[in-house]
N, C-alpha and C positions, 0 to 999 in steps of 0.2 A: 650675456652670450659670449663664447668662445670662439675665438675666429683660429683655422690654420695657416699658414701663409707657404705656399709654394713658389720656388725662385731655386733657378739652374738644375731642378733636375730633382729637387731634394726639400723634402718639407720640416716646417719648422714650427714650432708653439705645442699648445695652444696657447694665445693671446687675447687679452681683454680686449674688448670693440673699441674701446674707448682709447684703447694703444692703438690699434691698428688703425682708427680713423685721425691722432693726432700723426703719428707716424706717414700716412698717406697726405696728410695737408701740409706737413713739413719737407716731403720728398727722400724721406731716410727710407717708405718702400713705394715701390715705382706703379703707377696704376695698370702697371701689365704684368707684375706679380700674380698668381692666381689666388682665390681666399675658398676657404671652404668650413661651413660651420655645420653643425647636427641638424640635420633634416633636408638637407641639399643632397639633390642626387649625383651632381657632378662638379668640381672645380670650375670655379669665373673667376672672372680679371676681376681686381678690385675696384676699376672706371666702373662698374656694371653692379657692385656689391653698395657700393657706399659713392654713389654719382654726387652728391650735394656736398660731399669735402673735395672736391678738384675745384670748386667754385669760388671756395674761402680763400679769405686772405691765406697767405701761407708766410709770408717775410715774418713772421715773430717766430722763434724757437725756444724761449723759455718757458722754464719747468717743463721740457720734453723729459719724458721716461726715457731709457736707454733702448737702442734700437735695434732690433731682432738680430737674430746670430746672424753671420755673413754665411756665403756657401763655400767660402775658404775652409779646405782640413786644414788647413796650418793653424787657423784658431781657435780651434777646438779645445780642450781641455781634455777627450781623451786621445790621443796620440794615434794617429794611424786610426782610430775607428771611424771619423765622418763626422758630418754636423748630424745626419740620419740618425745615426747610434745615441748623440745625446740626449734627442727627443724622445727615445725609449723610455717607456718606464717601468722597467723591471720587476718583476714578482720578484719579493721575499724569500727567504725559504720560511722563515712560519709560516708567511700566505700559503705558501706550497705545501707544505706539511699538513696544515688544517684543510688542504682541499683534498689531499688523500685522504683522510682520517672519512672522510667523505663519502668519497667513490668507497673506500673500503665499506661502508657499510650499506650504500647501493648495492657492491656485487656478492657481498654475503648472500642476497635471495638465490641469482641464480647459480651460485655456488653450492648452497645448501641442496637446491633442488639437483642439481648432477652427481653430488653426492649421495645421497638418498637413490637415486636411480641406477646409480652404479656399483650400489651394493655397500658404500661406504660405510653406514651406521651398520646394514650385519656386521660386517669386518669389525667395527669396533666394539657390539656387544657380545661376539667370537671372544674378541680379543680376553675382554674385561672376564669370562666363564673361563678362558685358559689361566686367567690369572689366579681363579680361586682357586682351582682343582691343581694346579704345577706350579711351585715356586720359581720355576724355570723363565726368569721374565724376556731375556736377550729371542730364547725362541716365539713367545707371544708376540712380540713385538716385529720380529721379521716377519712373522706370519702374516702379522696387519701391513706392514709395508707391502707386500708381496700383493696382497687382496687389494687394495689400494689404491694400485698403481695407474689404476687406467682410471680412476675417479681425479686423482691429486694431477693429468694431465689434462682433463676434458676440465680443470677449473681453473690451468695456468692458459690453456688455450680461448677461455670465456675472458676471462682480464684482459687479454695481449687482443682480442679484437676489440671491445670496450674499449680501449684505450684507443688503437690506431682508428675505428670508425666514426668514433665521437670527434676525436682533433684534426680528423681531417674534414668535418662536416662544415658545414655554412656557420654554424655555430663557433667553432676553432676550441673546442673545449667538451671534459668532459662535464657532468654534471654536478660533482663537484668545485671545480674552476669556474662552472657557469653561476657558482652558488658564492664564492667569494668576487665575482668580477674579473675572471683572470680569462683569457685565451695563447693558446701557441702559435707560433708563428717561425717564417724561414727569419732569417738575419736581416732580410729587407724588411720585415714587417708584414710579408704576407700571406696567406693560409698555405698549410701542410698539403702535398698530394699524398694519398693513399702508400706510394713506396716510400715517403719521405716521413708518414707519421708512425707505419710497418717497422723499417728503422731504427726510428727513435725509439720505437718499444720493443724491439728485439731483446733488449736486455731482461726485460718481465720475463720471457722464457729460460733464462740463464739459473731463474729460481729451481728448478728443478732437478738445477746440478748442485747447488748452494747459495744458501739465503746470505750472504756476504758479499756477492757483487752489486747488485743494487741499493746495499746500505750505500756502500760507498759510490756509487753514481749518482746517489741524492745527496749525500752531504759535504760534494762538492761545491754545492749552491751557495753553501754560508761563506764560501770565498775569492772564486772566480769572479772577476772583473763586471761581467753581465750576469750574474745568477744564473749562470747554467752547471746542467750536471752534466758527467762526461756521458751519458744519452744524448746531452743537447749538445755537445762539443761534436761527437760522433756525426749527429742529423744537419748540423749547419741550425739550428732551433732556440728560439728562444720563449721565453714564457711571459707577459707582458702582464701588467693592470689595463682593467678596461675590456668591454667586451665586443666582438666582432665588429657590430651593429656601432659600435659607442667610436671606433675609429674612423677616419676619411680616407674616402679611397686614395690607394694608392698613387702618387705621380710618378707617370713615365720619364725618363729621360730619350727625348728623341733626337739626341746627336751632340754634337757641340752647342754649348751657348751663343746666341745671338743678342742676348742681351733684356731676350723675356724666357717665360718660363712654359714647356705646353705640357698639356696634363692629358 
């Protein structure tokens, strides 16, 4: 089992039991830390998780494993982000890339289907009868752009809510991302509202003007610090491993430390 450990505001692990109850019997974390593992529905103090280690001897400390991050930013390793930011665990951009490959071939159905109803395949076998009969190809081709046009936006308008209604769902993901383990989330770690997942996929409709802004807003993932693309710079968003269900709830910070942690 996996234990999380909550302390000043900001959670930390996950952690082997087996740490967290030498840890706890040692006094490196305090039994009014809160702990929270998979199938809990709320954060407890760890007196309450693990009562028969405050019992043990505690005066031996060897062979103690090294003990959980502090809630100091100063020793963090990334600089200015938090001890919060290093428990992330950042989706890839392959992860990301094979979960579009994904969705993309989820919303081919209802793509196809809006194009088909909007006259898209005449327009194209128009097109392909102007091509035998006129070498004229620049005019065949405006002609099918032109027929088109109200099909190629009723399929960038089916994407752009697909995207924003799925990542903002209880789910935090589309079905793609639900199919490699991934969810989005704000920068604290917590699900998308509706204007905030709208947003981040704003950019999906920029295709319409050119299919070169959102290359480049995905393949900023393979270098930015958190794997985000300038959509997730834009939204405050990040893209995680692990899925909604698979994280522990959030801890509030409700005010200054006192020297426990409430959740």
């Amino acid at each position: 089992m996996e234990v999380w450990i909550g302390r000043d505001g900001e959670r930390h692990g996950p952690y082997k039991e087996m740490d967290v109850r030498q840890w706890l019997r040692s006094g490196q974390v305090s039994a009014d830390d809160l702990g929270w593992y998979e199938g809990m529905a709320d954060w407890q103090p760890l007196s309450s998780l693990f009562p028969e280690e405050l019992e043990r001897d505690s005066a031996s400390g060897a062979g103690m494993p090294p003990p959980p991050p502090s809630a100091s930013v100063a020793s963090s390793p990334v600089a200015g982000a938090g001890v919060a930011a290093v428990a992330f665990d950042y989706a890839s951009f392959w992860q990301r890339f094979g979960a579009w490959v994904i969705d993309l071939m989820v919303l081919m159905v209802p793509s196809m289907i809006a194009f088909y109803a909007m006259g898209g395949f005449t327009a194209y076998t128009h097109m392909l009868t102007q091509l035998q009969a006129n070498p004229d190809m620049s005019t065949a081709i405006r002609d099918y752009a032109e027929a088109t046009q109200g099909a190629n936006i009723a399929t960038f308008v089916i994407g752009f809510l697909y995207y924003t209604l799925f990542e903002s769902s209880k789910w935090q993901a589309t079905p793609g991302k639900l199919a490699l383990r991934l969810r989005v989330t704000d920068v604290d770690g917590n699900g998308l509202t509706v204007g905030r997942a709208a947003l981040r996929n704003a950019v999906r409709l920029t295709n319409v003007i050119t299919g070169l802004i959102p290359f480049v807003c995905y393949i900023a993932v393979a270098w930015t610090e958190r794997k985000q693309g300038l959509h997730d710079l834009l939204a405050h968003a990040l893209v995680l491993n692990g899925r909604a269900n698979d994280a522990p709830p959030r801890a509030a910070d409700t005010g200054p430390s006192d020297g426990s942690f409430n959740a």
